[in-house]
C-alpha positions as CSV (number, residue, x, y, z in Angstrom):
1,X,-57.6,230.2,0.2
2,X,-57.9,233.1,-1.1
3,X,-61.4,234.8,-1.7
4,X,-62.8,236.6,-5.1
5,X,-64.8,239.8,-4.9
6,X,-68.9,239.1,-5.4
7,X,-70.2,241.6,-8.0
8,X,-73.4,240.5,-6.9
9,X,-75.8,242.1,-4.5
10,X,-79.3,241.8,-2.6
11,X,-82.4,242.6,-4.7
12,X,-80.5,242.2,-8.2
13,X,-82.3,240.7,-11.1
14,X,-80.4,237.9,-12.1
15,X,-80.8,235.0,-15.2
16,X,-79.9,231.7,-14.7
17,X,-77.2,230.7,-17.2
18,X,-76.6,226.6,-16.3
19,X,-78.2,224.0,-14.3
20,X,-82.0,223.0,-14.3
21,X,-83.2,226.7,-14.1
22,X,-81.7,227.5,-17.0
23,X,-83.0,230.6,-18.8
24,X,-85.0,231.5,-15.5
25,X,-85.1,235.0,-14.0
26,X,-85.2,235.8,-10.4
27,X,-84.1,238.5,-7.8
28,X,-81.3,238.2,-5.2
29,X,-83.2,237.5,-1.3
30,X,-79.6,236.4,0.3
31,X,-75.9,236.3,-0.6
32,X,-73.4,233.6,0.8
33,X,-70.4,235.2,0.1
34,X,-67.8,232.6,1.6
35,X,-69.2,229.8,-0.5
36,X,-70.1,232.3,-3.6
37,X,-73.5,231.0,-3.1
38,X,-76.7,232.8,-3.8
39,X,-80.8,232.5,-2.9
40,X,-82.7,233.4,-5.6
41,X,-86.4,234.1,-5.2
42,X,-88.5,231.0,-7.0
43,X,-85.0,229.5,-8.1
44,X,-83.7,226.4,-7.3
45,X,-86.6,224.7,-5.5
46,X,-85.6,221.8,-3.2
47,X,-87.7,219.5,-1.3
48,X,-86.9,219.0,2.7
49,X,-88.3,216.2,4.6
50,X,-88.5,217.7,8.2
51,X,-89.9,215.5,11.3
52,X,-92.2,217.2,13.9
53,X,-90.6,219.0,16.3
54,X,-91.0,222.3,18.3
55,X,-91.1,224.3,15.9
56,X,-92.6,222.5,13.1
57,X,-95.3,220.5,14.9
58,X,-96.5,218.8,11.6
59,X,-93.2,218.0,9.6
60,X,-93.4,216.9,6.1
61,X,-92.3,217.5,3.1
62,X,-91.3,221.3,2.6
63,X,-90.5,223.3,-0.6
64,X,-87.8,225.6,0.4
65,X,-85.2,228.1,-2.4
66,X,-81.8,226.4,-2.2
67,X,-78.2,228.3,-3.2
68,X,-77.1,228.3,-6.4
69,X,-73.5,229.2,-7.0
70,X,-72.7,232.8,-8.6
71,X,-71.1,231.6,-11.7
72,X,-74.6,230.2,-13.1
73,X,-76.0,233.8,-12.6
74,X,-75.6,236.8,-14.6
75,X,-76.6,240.0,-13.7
76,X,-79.5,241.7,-15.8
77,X,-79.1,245.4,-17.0
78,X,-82.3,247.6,-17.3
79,X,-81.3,249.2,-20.1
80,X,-80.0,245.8,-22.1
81,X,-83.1,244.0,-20.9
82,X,-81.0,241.0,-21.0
83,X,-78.5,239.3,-19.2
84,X,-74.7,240.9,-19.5
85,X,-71.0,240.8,-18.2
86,X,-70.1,244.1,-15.8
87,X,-66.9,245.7,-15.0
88,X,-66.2,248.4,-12.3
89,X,-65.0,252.2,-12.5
90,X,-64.8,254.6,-10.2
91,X,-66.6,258.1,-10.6
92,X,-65.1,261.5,-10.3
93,X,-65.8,261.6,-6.7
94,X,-64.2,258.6,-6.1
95,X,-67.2,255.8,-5.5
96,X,-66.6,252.3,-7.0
97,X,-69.8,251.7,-9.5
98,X,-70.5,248.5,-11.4
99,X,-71.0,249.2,-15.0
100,X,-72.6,247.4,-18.2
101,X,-70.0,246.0,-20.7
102,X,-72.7,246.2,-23.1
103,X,-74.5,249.8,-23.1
104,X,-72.1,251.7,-20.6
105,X,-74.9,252.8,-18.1
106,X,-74.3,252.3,-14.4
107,X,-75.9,249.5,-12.7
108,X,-78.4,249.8,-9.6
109,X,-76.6,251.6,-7.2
């Protein structure tokens, strides 16, 4: 299989672009990167039913943020204020940056 670069990275502000979150924003707290999966903050709640155990001595119903995959996300550029598509270019002194399609101005790096 083989695997696609994440443009994607911890602490991004990302939109919601499909799915029952539609339209929300949120920032990146965890990247799965072998099932281009990410956990956005107040995204994607899901309930878990847990029983008591060890470390849970009550169980019971818990609210926790569930992945949602990459493609339903789009990065947002300060600039834009909105949600747009990125490419990457390198600098003179040969670091890879991410960049907006839209305004041209480097993104959070």
């Amino acid at each position: 299989m083989q695997t696609e670069k994440n443009y994607l990275r911890v602490n991004d502000q990302v939109e919601v672009i499909a799915g029952k979150d539609k339209g929300r924003v949120g920032k990146i707290s965890k990247i799965l990167a072998n099932d281009h999966k990410a956990v956005v903050e107040k995204i994607n709640i899901v309930k878990r039913h847990t029983k008591p155990s060890m470390a849970n001595q009550e169980g019971g119903i818990i609210e926790t943020e569930a992945a949602i995959h990459v493609s339903n996300l789009m990065l947002i550029c300060e600039k834009c204020a909105g949600p747009v598509r990125i490419k990457k270019s390198m600098l003179e002194d040969g670091t890879k940056v991410r960049v907006c399609k839209k305004c041209g101005e480097t993104i959070g790096d």
